[in-house]
The first five atom37 places (N, CA, C, CB, O) and aatype in JSON, in Angstrom:
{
  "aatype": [20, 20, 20, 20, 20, 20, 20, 20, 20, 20, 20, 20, 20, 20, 20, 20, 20, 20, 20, 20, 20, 20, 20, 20, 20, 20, 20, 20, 20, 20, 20, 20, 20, 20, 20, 20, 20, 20, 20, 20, 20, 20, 20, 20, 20, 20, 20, 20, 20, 20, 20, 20, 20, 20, 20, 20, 20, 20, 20, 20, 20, 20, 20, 20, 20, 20, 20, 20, 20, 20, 20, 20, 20, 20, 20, 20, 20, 20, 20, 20, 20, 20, 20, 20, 20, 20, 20, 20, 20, 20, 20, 20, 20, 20, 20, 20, 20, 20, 20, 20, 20, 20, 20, 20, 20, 20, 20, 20, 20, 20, 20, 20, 20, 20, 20, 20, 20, 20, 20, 20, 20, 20, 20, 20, 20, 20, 20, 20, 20, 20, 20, 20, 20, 20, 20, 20, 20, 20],
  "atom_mask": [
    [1, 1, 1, 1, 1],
    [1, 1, 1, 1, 1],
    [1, 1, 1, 1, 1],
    [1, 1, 1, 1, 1],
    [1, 1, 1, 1, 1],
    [1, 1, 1, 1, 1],
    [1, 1, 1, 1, 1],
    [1, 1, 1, 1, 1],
    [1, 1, 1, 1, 1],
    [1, 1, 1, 1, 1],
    [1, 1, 1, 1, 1],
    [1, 1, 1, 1, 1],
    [1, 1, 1, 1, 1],
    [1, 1, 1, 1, 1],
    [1, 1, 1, 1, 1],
    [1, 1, 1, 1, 1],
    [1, 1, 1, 1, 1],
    [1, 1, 1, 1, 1],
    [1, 1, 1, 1, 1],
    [1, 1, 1, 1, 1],
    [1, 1, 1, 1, 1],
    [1, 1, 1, 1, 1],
    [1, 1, 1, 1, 1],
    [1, 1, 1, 1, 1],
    [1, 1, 1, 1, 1],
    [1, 1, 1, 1, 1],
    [1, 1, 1, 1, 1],
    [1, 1, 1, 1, 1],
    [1, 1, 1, 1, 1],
    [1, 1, 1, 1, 1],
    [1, 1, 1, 1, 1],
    [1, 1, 1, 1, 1],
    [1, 1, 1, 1, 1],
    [1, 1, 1, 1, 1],
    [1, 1, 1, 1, 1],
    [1, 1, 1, 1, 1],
    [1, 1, 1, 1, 1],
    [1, 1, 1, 1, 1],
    [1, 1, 1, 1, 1],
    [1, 1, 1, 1, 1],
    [1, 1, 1, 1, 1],
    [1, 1, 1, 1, 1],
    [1, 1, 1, 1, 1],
    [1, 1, 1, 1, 1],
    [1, 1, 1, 1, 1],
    [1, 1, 1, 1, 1],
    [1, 1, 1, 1, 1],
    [1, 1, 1, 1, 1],
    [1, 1, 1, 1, 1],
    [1, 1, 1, 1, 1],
    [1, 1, 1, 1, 1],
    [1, 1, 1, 1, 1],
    [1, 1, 1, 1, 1],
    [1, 1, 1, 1, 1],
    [1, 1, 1, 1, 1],
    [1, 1, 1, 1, 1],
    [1, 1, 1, 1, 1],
    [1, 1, 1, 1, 1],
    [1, 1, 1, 1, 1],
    [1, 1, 1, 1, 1],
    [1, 1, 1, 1, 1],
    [1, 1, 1, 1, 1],
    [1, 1, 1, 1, 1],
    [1, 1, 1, 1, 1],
    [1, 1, 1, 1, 1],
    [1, 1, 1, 1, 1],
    [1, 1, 1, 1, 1],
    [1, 1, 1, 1, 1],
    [1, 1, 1, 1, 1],
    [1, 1, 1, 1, 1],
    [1, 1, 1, 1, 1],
    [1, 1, 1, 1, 1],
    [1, 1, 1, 1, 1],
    [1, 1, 1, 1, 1],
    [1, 1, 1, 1, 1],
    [1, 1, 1, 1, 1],
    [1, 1, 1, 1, 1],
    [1, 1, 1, 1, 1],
    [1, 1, 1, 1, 1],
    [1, 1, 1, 1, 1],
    [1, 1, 1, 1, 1],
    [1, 1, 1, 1, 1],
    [1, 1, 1, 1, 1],
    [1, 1, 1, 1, 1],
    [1, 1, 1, 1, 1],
    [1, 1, 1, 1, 1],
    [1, 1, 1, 1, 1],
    [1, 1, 1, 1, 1],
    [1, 1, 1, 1, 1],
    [1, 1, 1, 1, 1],
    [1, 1, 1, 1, 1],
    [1, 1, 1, 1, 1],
    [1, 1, 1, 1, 1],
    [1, 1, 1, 1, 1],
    [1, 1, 1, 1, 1],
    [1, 1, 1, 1, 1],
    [1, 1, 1, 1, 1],
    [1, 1, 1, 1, 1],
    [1, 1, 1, 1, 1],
    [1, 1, 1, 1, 1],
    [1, 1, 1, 1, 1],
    [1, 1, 1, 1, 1],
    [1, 1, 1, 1, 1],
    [1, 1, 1, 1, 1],
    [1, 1, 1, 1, 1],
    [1, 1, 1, 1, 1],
    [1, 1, 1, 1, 1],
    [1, 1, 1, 1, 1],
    [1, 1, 1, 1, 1],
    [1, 1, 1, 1, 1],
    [1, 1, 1, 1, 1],
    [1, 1, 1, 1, 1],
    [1, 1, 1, 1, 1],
    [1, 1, 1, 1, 1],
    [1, 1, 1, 1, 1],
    [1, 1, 1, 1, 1],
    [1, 1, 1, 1, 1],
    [1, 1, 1, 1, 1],
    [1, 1, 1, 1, 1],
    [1, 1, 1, 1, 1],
    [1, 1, 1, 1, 1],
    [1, 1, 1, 1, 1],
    [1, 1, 1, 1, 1],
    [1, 1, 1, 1, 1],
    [1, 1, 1, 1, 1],
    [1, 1, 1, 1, 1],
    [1, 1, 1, 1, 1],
    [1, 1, 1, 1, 1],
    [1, 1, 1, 1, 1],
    [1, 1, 1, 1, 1],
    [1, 1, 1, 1, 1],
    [1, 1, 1, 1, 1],
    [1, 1, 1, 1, 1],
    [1, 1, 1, 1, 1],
    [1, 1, 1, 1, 1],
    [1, 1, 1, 1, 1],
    [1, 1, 1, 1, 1],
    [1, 1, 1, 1, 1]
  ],
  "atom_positions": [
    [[59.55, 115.99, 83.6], [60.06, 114.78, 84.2], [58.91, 114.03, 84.84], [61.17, 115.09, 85.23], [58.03, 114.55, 85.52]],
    [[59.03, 112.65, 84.51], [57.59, 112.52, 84.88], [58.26, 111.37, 85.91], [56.24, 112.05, 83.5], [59.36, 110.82, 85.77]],
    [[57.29, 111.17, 86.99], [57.49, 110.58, 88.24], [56.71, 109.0, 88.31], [56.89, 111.68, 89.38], [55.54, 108.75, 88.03]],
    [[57.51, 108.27, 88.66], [56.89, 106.36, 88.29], [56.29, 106.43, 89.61], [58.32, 104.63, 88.07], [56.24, 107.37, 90.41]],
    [[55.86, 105.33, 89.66], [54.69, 104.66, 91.02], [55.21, 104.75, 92.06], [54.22, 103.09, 91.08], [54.43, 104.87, 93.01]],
    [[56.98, 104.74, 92.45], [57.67, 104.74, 93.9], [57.62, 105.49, 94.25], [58.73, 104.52, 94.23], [57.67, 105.5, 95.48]],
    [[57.46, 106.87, 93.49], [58.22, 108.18, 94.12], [59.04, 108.59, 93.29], [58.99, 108.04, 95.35], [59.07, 109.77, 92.96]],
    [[60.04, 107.5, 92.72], [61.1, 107.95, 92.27], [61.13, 108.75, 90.49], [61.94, 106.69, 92.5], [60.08, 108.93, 89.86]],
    [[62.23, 109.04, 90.06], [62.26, 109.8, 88.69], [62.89, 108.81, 87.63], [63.19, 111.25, 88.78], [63.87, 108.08, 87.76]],
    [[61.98, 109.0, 86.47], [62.48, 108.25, 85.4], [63.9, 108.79, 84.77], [61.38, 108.22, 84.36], [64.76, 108.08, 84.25]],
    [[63.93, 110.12, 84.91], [65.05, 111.03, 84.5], [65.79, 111.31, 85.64], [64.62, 112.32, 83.86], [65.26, 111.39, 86.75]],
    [[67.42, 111.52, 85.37], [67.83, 112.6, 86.1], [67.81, 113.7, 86.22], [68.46, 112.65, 86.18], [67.3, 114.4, 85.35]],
    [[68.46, 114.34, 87.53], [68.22, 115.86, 87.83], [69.63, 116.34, 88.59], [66.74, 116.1, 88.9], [70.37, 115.6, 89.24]],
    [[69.76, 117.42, 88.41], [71.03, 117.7, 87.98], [71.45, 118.89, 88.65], [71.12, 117.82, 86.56], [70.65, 119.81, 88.79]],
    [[72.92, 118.97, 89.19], [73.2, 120.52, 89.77], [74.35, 120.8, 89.28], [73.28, 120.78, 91.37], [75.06, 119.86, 88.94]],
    [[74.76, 121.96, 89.14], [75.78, 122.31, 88.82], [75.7, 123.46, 89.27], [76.09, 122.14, 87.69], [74.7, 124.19, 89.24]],
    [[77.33, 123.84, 89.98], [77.39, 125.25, 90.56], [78.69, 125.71, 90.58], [76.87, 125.36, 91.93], [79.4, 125.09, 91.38]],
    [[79.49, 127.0, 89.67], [79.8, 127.19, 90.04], [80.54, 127.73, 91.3], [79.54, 127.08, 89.55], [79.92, 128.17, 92.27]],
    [[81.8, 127.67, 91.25], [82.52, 128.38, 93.29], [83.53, 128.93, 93.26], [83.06, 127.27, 94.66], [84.6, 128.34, 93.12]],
    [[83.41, 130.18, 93.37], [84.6, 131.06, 93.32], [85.59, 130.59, 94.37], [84.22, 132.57, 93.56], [85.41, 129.9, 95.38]],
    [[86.79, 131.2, 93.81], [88.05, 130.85, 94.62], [87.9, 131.38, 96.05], [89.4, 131.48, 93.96], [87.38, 132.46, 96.32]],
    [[88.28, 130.71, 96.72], [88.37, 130.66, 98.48], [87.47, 131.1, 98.81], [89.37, 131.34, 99.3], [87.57, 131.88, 99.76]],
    [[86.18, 130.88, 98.26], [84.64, 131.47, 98.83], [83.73, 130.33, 99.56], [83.62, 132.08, 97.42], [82.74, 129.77, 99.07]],
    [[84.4, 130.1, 101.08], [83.95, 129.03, 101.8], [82.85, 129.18, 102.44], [84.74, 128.64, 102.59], [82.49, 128.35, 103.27]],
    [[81.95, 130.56, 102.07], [80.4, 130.52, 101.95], [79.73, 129.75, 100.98], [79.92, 131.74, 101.72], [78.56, 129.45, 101.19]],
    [[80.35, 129.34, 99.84], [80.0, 128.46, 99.11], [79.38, 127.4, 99.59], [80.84, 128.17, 98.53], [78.25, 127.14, 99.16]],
    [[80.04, 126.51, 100.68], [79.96, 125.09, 101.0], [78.89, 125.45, 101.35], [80.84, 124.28, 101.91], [78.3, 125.64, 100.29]],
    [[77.91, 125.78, 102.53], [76.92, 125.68, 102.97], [75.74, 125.81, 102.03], [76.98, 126.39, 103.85], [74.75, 125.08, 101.98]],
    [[76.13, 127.25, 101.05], [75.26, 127.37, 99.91], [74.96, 126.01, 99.2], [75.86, 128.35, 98.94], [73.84, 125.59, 98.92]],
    [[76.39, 125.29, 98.92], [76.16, 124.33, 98.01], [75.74, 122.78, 98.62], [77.43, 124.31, 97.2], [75.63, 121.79, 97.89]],
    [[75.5, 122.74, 100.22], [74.95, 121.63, 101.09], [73.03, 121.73, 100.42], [75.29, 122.13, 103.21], [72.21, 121.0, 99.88]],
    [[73.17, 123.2, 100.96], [71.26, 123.45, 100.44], [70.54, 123.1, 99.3], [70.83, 124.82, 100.27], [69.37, 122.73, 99.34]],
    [[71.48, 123.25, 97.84], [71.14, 123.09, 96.68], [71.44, 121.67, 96.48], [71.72, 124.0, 95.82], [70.62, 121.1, 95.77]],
    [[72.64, 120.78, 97.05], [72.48, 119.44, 97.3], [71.24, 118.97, 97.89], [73.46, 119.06, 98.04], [70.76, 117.99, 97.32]],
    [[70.65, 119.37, 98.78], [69.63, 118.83, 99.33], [68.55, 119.07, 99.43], [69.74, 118.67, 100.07], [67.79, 118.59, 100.28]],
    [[68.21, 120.07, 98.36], [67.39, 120.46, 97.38], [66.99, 119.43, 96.09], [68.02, 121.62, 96.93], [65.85, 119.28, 95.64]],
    [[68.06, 118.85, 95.68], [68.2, 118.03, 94.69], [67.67, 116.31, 95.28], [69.86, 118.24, 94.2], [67.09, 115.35, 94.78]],
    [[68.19, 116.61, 96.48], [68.26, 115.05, 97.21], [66.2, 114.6, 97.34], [69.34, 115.31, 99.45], [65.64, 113.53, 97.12]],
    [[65.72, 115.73, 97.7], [64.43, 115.52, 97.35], [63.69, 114.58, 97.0], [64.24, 116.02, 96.74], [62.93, 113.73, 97.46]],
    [[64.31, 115.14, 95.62], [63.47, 113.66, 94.66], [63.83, 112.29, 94.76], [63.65, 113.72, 93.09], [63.21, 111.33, 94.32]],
    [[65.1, 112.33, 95.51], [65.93, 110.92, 95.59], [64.51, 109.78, 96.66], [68.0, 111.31, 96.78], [63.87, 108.82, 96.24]],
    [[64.47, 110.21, 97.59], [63.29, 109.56, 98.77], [64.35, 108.38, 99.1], [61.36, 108.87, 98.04], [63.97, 107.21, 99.12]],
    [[65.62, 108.72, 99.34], [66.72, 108.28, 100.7], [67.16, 109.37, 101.51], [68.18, 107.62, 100.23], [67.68, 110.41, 101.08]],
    [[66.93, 109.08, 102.75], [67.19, 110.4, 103.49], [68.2, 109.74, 104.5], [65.72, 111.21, 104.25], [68.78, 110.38, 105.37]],
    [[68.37, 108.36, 104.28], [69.6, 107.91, 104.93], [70.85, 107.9, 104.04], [69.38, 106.55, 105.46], [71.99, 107.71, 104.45]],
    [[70.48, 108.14, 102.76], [72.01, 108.55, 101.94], [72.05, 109.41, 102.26], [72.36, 108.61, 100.54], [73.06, 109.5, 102.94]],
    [[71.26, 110.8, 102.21], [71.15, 111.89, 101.9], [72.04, 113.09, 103.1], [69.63, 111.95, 101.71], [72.49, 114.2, 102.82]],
    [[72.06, 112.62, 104.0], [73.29, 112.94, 105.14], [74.41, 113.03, 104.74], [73.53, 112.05, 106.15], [75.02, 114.05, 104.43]],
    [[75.02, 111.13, 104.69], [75.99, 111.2, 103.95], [76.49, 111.49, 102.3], [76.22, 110.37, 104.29], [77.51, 110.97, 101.83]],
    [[75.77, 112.23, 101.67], [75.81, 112.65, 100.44], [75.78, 114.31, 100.77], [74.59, 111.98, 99.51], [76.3, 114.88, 99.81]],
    [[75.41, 115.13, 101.63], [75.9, 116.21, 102.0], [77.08, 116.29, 102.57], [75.2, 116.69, 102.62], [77.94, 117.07, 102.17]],
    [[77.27, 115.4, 103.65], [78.84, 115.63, 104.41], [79.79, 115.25, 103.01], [79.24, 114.27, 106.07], [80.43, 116.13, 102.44]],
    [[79.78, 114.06, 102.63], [80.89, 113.94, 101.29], [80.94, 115.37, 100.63], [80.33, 112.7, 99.96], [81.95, 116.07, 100.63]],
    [[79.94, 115.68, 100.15], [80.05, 117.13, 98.99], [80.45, 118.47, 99.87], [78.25, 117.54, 98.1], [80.85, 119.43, 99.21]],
    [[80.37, 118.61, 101.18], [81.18, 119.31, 101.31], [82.12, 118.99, 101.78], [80.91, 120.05, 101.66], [82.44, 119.8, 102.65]],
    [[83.05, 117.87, 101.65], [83.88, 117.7, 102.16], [85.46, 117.97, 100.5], [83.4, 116.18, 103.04], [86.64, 118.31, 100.47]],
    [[84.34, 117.54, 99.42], [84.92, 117.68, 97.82], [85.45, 119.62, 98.03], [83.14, 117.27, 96.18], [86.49, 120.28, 98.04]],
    [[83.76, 119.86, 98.18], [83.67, 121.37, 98.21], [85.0, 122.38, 98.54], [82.62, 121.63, 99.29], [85.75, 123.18, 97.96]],
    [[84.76, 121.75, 99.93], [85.83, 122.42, 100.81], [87.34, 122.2, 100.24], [85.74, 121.77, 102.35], [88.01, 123.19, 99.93]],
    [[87.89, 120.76, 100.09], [89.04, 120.55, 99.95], [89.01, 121.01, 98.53], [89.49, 119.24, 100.33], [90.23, 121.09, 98.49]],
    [[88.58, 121.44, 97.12], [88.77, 122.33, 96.33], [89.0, 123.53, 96.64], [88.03, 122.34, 95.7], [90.03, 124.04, 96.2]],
    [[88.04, 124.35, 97.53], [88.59, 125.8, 97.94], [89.66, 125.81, 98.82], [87.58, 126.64, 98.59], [90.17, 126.9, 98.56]],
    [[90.15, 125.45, 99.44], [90.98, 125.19, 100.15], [92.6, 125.02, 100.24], [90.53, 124.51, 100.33], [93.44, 125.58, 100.94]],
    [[92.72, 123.61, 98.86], [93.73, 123.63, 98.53], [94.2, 123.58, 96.74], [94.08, 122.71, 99.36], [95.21, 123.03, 96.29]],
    [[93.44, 124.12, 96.17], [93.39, 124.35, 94.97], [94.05, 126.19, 94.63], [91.78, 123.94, 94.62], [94.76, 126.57, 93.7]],
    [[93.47, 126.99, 95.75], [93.43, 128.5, 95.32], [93.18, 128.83, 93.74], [94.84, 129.15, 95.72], [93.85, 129.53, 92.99]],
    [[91.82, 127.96, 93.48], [91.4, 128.28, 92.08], [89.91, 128.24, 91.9], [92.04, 127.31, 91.08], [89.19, 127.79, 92.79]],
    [[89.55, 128.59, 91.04], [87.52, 128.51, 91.11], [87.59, 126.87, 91.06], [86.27, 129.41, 89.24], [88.73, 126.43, 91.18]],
    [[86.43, 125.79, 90.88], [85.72, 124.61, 90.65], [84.01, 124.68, 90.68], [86.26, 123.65, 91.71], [83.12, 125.38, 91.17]],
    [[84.16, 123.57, 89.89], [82.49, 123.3, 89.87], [82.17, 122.2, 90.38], [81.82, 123.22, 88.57], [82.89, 121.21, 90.49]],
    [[80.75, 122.38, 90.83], [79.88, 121.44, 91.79], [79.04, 120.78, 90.68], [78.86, 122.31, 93.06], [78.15, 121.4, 90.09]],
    [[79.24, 119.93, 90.51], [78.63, 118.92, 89.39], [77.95, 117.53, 89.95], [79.9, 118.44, 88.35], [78.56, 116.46, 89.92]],
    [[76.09, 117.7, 90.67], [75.76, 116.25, 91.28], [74.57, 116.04, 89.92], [74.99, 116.21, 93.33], [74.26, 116.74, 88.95]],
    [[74.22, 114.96, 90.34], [73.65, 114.14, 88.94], [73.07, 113.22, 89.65], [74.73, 113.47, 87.73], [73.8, 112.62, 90.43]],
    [[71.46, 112.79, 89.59], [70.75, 112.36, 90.79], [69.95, 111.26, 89.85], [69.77, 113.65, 91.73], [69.48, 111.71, 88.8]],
    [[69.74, 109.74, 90.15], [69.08, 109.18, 88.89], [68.59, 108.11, 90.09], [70.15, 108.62, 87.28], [69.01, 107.69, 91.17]],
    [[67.78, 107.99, 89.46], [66.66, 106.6, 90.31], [67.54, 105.41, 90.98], [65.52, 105.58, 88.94], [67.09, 104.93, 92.03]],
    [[68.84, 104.85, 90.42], [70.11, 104.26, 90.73], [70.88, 104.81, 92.22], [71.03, 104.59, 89.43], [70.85, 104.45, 93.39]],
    [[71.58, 105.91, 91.41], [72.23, 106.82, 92.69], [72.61, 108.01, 92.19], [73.54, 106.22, 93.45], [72.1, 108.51, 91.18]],
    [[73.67, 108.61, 92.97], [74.02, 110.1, 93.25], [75.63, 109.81, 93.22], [73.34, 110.84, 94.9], [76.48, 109.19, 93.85]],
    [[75.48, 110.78, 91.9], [77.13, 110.98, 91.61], [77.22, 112.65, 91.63], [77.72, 110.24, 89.84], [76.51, 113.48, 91.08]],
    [[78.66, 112.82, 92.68], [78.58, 114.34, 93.04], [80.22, 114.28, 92.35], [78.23, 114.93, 95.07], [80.97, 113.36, 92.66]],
    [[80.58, 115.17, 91.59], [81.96, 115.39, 91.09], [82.49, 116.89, 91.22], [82.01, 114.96, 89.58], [81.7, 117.73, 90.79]],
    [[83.87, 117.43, 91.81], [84.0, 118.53, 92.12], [85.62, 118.7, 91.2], [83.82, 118.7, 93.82], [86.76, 118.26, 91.32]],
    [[84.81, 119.71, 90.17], [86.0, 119.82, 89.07], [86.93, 121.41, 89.55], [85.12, 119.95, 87.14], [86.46, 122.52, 89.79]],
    [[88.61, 120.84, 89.57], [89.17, 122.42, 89.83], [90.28, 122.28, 89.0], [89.63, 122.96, 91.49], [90.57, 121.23, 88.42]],
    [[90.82, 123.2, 88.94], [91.66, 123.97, 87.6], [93.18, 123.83, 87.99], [91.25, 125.86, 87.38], [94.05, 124.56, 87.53]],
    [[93.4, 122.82, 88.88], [95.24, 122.87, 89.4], [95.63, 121.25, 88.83], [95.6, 123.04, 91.74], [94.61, 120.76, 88.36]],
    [[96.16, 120.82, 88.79], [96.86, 119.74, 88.22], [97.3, 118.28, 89.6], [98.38, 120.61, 87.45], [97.37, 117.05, 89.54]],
    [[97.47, 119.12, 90.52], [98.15, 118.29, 91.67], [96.96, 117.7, 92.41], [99.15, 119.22, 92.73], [96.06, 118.38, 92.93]],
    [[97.02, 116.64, 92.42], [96.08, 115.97, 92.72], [96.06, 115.97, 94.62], [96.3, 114.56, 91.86], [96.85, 116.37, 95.48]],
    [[94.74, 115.31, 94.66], [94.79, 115.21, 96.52], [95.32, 113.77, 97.19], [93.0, 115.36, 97.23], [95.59, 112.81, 96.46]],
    [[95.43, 113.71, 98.5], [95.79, 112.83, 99.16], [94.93, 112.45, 100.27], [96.88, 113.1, 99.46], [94.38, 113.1, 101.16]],
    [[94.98, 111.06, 99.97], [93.97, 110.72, 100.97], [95.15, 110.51, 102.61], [92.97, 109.0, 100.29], [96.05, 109.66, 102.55]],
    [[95.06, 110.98, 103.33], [96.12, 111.06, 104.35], [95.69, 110.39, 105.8], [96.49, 112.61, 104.54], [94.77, 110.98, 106.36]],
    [[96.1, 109.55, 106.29], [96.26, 109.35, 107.91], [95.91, 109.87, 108.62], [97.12, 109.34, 108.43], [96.97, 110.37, 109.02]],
    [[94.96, 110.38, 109.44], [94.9, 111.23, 110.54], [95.92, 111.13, 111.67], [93.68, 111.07, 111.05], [96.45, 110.02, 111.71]],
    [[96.22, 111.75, 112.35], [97.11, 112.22, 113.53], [96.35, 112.39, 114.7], [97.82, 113.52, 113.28], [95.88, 113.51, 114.87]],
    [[96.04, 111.23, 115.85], [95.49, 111.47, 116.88], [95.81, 112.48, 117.66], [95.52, 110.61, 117.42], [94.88, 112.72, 118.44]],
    [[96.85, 113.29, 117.81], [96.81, 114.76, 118.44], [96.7, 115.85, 117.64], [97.92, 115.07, 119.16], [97.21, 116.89, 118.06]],
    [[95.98, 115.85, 116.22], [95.95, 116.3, 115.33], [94.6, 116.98, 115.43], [96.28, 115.48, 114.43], [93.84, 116.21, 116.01]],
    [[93.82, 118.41, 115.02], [92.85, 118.45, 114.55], [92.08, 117.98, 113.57], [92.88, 119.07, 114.52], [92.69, 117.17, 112.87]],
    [[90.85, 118.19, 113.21], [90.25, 117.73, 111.56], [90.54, 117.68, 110.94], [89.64, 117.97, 110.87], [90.17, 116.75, 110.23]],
    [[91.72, 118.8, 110.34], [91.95, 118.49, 108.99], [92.44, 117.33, 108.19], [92.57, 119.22, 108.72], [92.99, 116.39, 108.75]],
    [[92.25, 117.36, 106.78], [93.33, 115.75, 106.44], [92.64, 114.67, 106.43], [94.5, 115.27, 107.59], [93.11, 113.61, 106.0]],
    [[91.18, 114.82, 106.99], [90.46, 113.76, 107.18], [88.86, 113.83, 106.05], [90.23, 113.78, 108.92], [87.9, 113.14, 106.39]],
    [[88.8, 114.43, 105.18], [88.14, 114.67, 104.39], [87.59, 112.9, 102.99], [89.06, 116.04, 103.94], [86.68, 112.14, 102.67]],
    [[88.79, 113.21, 102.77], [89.3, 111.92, 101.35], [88.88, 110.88, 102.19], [91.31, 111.66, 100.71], [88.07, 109.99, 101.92]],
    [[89.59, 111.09, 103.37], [89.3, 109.5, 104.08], [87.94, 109.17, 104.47], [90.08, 109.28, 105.48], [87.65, 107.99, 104.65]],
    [[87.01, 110.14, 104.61], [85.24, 109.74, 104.99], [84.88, 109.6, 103.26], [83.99, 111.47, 106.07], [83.96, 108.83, 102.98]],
    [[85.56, 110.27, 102.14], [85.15, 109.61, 101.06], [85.47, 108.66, 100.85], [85.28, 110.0, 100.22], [84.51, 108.03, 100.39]],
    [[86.26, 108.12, 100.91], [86.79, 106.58, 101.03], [85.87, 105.65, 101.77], [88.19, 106.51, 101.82], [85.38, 104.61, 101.33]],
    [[85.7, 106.21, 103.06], [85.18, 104.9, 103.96], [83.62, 105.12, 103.79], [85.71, 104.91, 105.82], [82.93, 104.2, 104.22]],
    [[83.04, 106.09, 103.29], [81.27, 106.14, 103.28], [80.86, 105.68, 102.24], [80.52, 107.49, 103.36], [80.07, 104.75, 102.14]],
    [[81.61, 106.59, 100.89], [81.29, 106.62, 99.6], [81.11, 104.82, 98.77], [82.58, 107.64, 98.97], [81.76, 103.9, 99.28]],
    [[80.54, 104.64, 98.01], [80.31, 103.11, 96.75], [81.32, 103.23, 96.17], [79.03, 103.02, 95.45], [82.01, 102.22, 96.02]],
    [[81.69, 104.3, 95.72], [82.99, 104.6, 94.61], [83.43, 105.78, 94.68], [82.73, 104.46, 93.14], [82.66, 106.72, 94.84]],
    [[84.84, 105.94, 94.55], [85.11, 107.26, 94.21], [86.48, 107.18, 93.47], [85.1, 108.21, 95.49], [87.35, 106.31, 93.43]],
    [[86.34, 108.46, 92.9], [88.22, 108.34, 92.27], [88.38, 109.41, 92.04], [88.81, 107.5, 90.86], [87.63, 110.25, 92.53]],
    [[89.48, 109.78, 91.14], [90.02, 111.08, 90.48], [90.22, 111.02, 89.26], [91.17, 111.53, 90.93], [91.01, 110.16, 88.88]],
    [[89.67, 111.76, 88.39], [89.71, 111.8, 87.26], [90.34, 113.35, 86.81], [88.39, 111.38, 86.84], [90.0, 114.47, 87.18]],
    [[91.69, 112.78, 85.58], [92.45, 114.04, 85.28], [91.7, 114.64, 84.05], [94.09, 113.76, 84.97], [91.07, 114.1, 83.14]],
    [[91.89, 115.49, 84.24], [91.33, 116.6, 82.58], [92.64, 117.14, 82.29], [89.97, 118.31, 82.83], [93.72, 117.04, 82.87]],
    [[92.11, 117.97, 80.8], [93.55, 118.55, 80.42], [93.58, 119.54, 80.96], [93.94, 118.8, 79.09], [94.63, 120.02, 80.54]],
    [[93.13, 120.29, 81.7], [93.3, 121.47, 82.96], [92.72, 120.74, 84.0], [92.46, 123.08, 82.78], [91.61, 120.26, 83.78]],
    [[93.35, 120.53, 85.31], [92.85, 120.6, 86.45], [92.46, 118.45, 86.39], [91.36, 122.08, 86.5], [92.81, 117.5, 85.69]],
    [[91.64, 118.68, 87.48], [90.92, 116.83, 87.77], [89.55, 117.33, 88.05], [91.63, 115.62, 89.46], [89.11, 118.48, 88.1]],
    [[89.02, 116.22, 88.21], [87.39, 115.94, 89.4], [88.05, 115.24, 90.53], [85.82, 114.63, 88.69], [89.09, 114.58, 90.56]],
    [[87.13, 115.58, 91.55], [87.37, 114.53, 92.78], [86.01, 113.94, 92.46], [87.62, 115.18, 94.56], [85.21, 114.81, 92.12]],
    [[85.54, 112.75, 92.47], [84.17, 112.61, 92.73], [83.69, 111.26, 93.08], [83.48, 113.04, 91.65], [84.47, 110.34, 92.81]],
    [[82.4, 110.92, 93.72], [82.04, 109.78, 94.63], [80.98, 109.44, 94.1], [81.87, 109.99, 96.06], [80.37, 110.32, 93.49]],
    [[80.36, 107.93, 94.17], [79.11, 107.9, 93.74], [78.07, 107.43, 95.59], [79.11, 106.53, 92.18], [78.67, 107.24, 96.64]],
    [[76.82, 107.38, 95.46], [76.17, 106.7, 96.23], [75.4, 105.84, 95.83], [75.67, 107.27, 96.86], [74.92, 106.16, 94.75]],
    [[75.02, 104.76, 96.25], [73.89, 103.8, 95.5], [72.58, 103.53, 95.88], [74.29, 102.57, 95.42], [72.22, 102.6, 96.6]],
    [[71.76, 104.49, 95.28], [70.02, 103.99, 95.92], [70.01, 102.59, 96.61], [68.71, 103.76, 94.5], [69.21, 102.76, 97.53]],
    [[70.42, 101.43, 96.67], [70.49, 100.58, 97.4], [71.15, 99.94, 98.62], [70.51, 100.22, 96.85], [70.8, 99.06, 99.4]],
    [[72.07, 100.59, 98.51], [72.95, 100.5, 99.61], [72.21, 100.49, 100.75], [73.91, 101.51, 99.66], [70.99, 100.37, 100.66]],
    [[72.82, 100.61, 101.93], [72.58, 100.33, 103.39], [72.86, 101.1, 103.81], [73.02, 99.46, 104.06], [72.79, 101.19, 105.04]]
  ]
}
């Protein structure tokens, strides 16, 4: 991969990780190898919010799936698309928080309000949750 005059990469670079079912040692594992990857990016003000989003995918796959998924980010001179594929059919909800409520529930909604894009995409087993970021952004 050869590297242009900014810093940045002519190619992308790529993660993929499997995550066993309800193995919420995963997330942290899979923050490191995110930001491992983020490296080559040379935004370190995405790069925060491109860890909190991915484990926020992370988590709400192990969580409420009770099935394995994969960690699928994809890093290109543009931006950072992180997609978290799991094997159940029922899709997520982006939900309201509850001011006497703890954290939970509030996941979808920081993808929503941080993320450039995001959506859900169905497969014939299971969906992706996934978000993009944009090297340009703010």
């Amino acid at each position: 991969m050869g590297d242009d005059d900014t810093g940045g990469t002519r190619e992308a670079h790529r993660l993929r990780r499997e995550l066993a079912r309800a193995d919420l040692a995963a997330v942290p594992e899979a923050r490191r190898e995110l930001r491992a990857l983020l490296r080559h990016w040379g935004r370190p003000d995405r790069s925060d919010i491109a860890e909190l989003l991915t484990c926020e995918l992370v988590t709400n796959a192990l969580v409420h799936t009770d099935d394995d998924a994969v960690l699928i980010a994809v890093l290109t001179p543009r931006a950072l698309r992180v997609e978290v594929r799991d094997f159940v059919a029922r899709g997520p909800r982006v939900r309201a928080p509850e001011p006497d409520q703890d954290t939970n529930g509030r996941g979808l909604l920081l993808v929503q309000s941080l993320a450039d894009a995001w959506g859900i995409r169905a497969h014939d087993v299971g969906k992706s949750v996934w978000f993009e970021l944009g090297a340009e952004a703010a």
